[in-house]
C-alpha atoms as an extended CHARMM CRD file, in Angstrom:
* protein
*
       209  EXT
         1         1  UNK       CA             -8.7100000000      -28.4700000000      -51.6590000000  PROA      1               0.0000000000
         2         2  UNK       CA            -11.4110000000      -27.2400000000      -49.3690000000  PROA      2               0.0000000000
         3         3  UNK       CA            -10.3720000000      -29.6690000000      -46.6260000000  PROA      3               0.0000000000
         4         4  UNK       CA             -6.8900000000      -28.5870000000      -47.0930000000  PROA      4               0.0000000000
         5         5  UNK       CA             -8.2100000000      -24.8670000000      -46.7900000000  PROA      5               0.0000000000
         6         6  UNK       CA            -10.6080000000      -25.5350000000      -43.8500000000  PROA      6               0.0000000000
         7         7  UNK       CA             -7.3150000000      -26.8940000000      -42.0450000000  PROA      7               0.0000000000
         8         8  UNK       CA             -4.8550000000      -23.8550000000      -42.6110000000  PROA      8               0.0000000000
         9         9  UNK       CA             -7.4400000000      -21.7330000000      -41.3720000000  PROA      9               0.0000000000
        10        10  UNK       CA             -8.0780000000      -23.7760000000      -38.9350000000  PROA      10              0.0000000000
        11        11  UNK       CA             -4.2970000000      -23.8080000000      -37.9950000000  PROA      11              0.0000000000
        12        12  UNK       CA             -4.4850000000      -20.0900000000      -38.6230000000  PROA      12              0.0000000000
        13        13  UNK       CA             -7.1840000000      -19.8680000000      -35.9480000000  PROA      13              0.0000000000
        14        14  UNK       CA             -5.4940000000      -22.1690000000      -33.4780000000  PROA      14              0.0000000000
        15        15  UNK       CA             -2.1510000000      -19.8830000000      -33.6990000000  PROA      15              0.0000000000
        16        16  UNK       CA             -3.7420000000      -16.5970000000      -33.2620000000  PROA      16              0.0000000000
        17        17  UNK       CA             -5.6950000000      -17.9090000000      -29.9040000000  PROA      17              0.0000000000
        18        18  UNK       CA             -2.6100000000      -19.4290000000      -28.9430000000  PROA      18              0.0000000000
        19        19  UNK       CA             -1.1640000000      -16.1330000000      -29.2720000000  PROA      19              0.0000000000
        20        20  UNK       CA             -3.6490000000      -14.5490000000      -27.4970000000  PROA      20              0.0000000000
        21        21  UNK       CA             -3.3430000000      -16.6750000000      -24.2060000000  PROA      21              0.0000000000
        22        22  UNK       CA              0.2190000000      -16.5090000000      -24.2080000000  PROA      22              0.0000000000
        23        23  UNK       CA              0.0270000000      -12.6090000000      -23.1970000000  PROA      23              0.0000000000
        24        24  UNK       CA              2.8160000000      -11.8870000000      -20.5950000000  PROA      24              0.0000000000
        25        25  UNK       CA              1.1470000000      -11.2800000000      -17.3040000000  PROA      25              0.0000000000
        26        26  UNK       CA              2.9540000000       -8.9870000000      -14.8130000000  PROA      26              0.0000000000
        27        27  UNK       CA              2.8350000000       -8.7500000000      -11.0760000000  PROA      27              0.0000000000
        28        28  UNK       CA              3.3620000000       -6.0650000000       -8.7090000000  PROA      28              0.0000000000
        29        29  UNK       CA              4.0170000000       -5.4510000000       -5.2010000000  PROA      29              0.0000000000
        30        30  UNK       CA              4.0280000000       -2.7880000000       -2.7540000000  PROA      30              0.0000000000
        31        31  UNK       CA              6.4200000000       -3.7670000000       -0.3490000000  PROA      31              0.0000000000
        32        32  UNK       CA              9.4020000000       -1.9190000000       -1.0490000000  PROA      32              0.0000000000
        33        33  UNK       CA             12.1630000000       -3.5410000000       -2.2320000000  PROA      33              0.0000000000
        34        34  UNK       CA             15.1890000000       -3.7880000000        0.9470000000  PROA      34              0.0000000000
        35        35  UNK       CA             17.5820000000       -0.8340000000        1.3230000000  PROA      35              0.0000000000
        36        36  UNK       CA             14.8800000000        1.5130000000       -0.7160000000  PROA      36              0.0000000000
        37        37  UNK       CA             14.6250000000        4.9000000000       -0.5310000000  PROA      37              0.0000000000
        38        38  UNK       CA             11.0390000000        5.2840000000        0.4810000000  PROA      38              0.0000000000
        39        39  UNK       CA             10.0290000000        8.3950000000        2.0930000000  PROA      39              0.0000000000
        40        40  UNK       CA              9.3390000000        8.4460000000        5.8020000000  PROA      40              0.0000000000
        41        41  UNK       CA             11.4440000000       11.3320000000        6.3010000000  PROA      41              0.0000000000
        42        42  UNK       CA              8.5270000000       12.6390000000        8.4840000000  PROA      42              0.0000000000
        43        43  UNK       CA              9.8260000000       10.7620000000       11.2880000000  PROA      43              0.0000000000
        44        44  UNK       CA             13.3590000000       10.0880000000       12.6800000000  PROA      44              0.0000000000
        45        45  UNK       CA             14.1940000000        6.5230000000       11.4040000000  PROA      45              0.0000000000
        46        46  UNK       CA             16.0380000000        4.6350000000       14.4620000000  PROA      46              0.0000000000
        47        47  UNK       CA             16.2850000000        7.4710000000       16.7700000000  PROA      47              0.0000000000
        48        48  UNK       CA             17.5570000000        5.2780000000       19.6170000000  PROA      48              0.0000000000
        49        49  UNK       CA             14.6240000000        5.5360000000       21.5780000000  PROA      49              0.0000000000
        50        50  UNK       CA             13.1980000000        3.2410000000       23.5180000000  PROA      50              0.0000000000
        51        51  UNK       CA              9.3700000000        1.9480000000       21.9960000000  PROA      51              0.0000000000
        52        52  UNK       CA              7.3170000000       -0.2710000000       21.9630000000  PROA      52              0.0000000000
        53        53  UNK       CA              6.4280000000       -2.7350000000       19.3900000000  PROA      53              0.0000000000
        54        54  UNK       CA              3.1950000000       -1.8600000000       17.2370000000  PROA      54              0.0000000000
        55        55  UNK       CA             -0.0140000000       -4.2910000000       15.8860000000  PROA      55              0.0000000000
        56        56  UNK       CA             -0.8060000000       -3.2270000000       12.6060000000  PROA      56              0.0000000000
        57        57  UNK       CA             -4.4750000000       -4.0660000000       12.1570000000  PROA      57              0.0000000000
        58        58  UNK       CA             -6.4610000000       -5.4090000000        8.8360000000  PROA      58              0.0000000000
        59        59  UNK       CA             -5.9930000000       -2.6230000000        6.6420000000  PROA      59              0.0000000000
        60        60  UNK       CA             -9.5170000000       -1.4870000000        4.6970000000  PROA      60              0.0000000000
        61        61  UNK       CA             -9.6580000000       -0.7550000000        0.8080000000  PROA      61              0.0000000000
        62        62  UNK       CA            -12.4370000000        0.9610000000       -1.0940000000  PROA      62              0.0000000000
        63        63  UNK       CA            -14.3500000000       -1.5940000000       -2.6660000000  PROA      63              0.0000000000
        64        64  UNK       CA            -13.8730000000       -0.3700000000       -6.3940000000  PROA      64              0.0000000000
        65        65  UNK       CA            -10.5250000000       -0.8510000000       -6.3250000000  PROA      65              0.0000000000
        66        66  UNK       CA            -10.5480000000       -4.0540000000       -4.2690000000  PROA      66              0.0000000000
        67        67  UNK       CA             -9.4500000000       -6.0450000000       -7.3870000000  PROA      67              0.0000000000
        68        68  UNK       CA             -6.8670000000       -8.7110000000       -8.5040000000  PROA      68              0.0000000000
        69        69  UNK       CA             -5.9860000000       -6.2140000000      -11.1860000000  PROA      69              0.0000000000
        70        70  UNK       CA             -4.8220000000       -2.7540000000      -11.1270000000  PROA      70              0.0000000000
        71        71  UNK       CA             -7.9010000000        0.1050000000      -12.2310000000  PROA      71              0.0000000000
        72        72  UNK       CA             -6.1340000000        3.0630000000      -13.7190000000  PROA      72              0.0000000000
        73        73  UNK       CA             -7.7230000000        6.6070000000      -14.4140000000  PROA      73              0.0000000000
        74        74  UNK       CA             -7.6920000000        7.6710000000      -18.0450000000  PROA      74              0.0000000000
        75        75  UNK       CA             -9.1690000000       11.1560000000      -18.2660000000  PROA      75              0.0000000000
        76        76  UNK       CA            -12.3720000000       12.0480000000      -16.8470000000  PROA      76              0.0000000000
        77        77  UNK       CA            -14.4140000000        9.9430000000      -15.0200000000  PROA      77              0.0000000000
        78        78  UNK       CA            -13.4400000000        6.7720000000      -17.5610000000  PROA      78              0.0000000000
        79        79  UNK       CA            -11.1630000000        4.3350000000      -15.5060000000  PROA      79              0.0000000000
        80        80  UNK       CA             -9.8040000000        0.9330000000      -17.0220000000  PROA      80              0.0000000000
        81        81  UNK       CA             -9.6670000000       -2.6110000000      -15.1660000000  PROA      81              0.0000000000
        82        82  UNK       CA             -6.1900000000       -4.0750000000      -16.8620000000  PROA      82              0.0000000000
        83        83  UNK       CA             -6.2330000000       -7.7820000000      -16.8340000000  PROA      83              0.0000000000
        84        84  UNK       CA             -2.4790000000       -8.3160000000      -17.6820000000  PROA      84              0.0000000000
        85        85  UNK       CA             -1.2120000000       -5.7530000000      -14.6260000000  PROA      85              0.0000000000
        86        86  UNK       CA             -2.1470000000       -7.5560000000      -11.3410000000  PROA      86              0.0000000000
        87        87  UNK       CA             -1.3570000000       -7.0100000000       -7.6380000000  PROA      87              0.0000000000
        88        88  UNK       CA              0.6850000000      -10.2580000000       -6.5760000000  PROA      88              0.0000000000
        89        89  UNK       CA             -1.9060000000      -10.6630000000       -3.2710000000  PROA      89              0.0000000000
        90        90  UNK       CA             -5.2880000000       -8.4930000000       -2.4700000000  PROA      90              0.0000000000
        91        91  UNK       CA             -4.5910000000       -4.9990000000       -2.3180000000  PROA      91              0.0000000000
        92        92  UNK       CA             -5.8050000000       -4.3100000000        1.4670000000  PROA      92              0.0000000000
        93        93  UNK       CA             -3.2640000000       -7.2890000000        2.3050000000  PROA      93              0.0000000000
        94        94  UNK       CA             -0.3030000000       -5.5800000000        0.0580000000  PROA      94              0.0000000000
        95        95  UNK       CA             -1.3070000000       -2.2240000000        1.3280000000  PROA      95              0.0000000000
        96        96  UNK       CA             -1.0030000000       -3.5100000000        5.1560000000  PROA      96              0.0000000000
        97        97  UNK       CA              2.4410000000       -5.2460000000        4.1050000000  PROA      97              0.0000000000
        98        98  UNK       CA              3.8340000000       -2.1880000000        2.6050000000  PROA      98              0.0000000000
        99        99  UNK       CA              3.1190000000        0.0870000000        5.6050000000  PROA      99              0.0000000000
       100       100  UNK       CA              3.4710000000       -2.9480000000        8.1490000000  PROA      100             0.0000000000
       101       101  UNK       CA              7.6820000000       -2.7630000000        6.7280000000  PROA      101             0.0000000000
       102       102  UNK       CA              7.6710000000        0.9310000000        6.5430000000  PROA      102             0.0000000000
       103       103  UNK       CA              6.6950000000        1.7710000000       10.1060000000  PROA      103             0.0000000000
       104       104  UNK       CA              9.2960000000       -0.6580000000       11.6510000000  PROA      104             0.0000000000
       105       105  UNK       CA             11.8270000000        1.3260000000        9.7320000000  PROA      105             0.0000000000
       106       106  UNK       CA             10.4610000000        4.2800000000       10.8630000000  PROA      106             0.0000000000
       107       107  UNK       CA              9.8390000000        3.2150000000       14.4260000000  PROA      107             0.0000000000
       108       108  UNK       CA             12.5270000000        1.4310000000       14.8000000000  PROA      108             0.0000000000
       109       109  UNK       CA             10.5160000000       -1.5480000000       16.5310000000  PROA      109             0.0000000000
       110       110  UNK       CA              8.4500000000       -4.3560000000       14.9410000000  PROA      110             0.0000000000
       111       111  UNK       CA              4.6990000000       -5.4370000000       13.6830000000  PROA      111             0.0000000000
       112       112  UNK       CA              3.8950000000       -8.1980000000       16.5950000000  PROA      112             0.0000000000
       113       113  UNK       CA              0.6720000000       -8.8230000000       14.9320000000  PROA      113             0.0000000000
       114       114  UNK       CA             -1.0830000000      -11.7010000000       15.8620000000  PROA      114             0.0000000000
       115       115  UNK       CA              1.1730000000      -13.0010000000       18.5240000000  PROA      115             0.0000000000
       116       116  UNK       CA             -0.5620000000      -13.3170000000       21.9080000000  PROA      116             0.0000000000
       117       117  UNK       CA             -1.0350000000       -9.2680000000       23.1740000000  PROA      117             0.0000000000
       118       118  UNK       CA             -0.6400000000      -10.4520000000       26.8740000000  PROA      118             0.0000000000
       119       119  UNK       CA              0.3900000000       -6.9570000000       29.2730000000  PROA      119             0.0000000000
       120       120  UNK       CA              3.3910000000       -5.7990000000       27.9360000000  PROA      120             0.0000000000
       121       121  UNK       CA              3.2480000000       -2.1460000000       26.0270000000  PROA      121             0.0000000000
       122       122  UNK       CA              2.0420000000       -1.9390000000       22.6720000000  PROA      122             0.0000000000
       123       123  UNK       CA              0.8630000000        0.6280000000       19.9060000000  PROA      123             0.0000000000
       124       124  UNK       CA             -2.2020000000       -0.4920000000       17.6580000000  PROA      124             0.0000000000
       125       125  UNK       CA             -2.7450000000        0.8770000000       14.4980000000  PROA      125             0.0000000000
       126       126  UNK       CA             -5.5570000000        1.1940000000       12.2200000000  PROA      126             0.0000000000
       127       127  UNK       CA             -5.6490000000        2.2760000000        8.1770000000  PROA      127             0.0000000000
       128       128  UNK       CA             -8.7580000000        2.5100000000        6.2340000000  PROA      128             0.0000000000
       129       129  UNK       CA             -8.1590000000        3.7550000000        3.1700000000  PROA      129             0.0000000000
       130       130  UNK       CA            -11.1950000000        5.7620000000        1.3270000000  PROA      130             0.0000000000
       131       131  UNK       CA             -9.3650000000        6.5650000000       -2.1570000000  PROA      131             0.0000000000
       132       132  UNK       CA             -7.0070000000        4.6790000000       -4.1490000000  PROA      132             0.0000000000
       133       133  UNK       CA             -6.1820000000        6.6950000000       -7.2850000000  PROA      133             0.0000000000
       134       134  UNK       CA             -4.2310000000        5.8750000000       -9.6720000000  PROA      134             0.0000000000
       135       135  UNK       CA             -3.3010000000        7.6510000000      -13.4240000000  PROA      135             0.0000000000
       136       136  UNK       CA             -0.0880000000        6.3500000000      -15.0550000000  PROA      136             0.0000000000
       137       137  UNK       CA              2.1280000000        9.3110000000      -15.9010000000  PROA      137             0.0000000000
       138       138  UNK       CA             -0.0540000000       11.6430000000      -13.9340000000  PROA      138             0.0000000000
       139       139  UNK       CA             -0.2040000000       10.5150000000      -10.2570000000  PROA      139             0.0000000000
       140       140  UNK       CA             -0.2900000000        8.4590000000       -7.4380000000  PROA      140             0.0000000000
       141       141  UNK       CA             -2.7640000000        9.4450000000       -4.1770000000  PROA      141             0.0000000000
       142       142  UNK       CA             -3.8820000000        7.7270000000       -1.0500000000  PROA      142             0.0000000000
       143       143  UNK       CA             -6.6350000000        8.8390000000        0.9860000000  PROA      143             0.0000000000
       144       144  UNK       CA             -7.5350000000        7.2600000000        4.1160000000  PROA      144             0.0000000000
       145       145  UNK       CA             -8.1550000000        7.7790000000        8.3130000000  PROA      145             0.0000000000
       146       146  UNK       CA             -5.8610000000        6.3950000000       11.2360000000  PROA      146             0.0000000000
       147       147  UNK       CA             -5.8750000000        5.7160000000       14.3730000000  PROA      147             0.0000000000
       148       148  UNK       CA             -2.3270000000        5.5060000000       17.0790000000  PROA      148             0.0000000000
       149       149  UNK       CA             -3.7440000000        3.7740000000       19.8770000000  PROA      149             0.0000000000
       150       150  UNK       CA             -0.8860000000        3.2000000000       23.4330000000  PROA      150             0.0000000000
       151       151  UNK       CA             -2.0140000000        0.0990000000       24.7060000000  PROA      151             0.0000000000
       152       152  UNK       CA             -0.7060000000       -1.1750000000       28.4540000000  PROA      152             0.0000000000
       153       153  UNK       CA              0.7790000000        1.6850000000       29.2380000000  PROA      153             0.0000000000
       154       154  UNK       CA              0.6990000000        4.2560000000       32.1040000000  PROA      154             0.0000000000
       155       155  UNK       CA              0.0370000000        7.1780000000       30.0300000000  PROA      155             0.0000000000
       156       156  UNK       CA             -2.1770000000        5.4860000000       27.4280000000  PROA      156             0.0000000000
       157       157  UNK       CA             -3.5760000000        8.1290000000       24.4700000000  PROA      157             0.0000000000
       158       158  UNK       CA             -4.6670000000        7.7430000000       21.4900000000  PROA      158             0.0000000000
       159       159  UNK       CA             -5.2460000000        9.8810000000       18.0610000000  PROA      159             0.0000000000
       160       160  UNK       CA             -7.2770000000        9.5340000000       15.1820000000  PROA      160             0.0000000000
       161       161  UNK       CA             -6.4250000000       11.3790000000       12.0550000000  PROA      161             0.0000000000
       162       162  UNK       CA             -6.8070000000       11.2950000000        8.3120000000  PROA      162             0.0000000000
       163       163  UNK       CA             -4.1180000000       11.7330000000        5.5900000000  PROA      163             0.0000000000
       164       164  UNK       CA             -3.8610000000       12.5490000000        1.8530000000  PROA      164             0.0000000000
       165       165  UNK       CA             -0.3670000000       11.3030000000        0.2490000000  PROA      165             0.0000000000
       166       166  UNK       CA             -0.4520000000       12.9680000000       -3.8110000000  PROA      166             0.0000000000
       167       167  UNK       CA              3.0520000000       11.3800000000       -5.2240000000  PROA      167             0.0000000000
       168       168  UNK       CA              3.5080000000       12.9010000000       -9.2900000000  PROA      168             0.0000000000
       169       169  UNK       CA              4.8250000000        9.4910000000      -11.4260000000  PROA      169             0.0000000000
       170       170  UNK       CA              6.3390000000        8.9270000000      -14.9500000000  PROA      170             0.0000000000
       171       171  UNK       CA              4.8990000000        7.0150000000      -17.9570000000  PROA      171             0.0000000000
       172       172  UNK       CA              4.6150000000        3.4350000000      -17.3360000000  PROA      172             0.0000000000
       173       173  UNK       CA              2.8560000000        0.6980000000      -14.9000000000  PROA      173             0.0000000000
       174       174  UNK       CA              6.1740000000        0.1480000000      -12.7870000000  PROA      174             0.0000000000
       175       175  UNK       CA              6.3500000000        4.3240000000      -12.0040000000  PROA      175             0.0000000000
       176       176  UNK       CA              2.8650000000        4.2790000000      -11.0050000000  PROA      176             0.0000000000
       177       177  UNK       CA              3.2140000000        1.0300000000       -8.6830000000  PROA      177             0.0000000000
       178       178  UNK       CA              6.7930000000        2.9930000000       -7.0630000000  PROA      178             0.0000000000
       179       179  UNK       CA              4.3030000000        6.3840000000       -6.5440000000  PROA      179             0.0000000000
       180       180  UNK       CA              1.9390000000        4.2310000000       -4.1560000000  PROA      180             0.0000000000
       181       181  UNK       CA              5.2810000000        3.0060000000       -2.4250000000  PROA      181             0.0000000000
       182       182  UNK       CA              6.1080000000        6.2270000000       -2.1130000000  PROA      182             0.0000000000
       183       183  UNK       CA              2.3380000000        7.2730000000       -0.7720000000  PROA      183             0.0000000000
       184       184  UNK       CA              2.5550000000        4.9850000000        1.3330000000  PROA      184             0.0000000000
       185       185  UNK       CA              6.0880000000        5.6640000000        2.7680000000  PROA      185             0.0000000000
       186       186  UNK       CA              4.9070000000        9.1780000000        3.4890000000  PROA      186             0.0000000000
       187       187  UNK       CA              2.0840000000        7.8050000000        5.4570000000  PROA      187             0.0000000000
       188       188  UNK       CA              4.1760000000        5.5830000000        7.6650000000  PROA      188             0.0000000000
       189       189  UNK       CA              6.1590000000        8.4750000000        8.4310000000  PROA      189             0.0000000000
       190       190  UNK       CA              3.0530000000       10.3500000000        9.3740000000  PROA      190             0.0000000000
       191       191  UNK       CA              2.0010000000        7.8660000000       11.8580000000  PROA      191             0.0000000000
       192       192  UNK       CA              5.2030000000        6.7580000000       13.2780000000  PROA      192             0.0000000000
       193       193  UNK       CA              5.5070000000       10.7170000000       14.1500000000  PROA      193             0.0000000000
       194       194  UNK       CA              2.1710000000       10.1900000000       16.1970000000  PROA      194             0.0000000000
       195       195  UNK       CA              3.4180000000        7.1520000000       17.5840000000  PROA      195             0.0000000000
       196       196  UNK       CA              6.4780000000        8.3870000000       18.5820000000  PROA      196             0.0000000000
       197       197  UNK       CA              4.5510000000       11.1820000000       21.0250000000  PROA      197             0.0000000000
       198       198  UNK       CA              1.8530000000        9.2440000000       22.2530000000  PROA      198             0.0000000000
       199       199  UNK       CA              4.2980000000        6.5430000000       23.2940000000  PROA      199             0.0000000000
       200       200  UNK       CA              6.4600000000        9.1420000000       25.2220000000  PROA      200             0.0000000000
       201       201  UNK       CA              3.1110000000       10.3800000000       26.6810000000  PROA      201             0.0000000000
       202       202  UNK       CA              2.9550000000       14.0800000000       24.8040000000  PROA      202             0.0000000000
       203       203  UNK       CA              0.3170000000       15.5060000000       23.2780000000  PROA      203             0.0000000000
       204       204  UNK       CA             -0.0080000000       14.7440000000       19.5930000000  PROA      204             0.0000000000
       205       205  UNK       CA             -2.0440000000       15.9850000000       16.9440000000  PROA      205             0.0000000000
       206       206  UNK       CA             -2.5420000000       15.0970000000       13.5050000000  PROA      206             0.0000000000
       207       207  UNK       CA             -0.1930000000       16.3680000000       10.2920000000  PROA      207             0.0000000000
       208       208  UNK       CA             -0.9640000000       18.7930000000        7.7520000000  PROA      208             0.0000000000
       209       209  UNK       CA             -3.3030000000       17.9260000000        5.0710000000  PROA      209             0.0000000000
């Protein structure tokens, strides 16, 4: 009897760990899905004219939040490290990805990053983010300083500026994920607004914070 016992719990046991492990994981990206309606209404999207491609450089992310998992506010100062929620590559690289497909839309042009720079025109850009926040149901906020650098061009400029994107979200891990899309839309069009000066060889200065 206490053998038979000893293996019911033992199957018991066995079941519940089983259970345990089988946890669904989920993924998330920031790229915005195609034909989204991201926000980069801050600059014209495809106004015709004529720029240059852009090099978006190695985006940096602050090292708390530099996680395969996504770190979510509670109340407070308390913050929790969710092990079944992860970003589908690093977060600097999904960051960089995100804005690399927002500013061609805004631009109108294309990330020729790491193809050979040889002498023809070019913008560089540079994002390092400084806060990643994140509350689900609460909000969504980006905090970071950029750089819109002309490169090979007769009336070469460049402007450095810093940005703070606040996007409100709903309940749940997807709404918080489509705030930072959002956040990061708003950025693009920040920059690409920058860009779009600089390029034509105005003066440009930084938006709003």
């Amino acid at each position: 009897m206490n053998c038979q016992r000893m293996c019911v719990l033992g199957l018991g046991i066995a079941l519940l760990v089983s259970g345990c492990a089988s946890a669904p994981m989920h993924y998330y990206t920031l790229v915005p899905p195609a034909g989204s309606d991201v926000d980069i209404t801050s600059s014209p999207v495809n106004t015709g004219a004529d720029l240059p491609a852009f090099e978006l450089l190695p985006v940096s992310v602050p090292a708390q939040v530099d996680q395969p998992q996504l770190l979510v506010r509670q109340s407070g100062q308390a913050v929790v490290l969710l092990n079944d929620q992860r970003w589908i590559a690093p977060l600097a690289d999904e960051v960089r990805s995100a804005l690399s497909v927002d500013l061609a839309r805004a631009l109108g042009s294309q990330d020729v990053s790491g193809l050979p720079e040889g002498d023809k025109p070019r913008l560089r850009i540079k994002l390092d983010l400084r806060r990643f926040d994140s509350q689900a149901g609460h909000y969504a906020l980006i905090e970071g300083a950029w750089s819109v650098r002309t490169m090979h061009v007769r009336h070469g400029g460049v402007l450095a500026c810093t940005s703070r994107v606040r996007e409100a979200v709903g309940p749940g891990y997807d709404a918080l994920v489509q705030g930072h899309q959002r956040a990061i839309g708003v950025l693009a069009g920040q920059i690409a607004a920058v860009a779009r000066r600089l390029a034509a060889g105005q003066a440009a200065t930084c938006p709003p914070r």
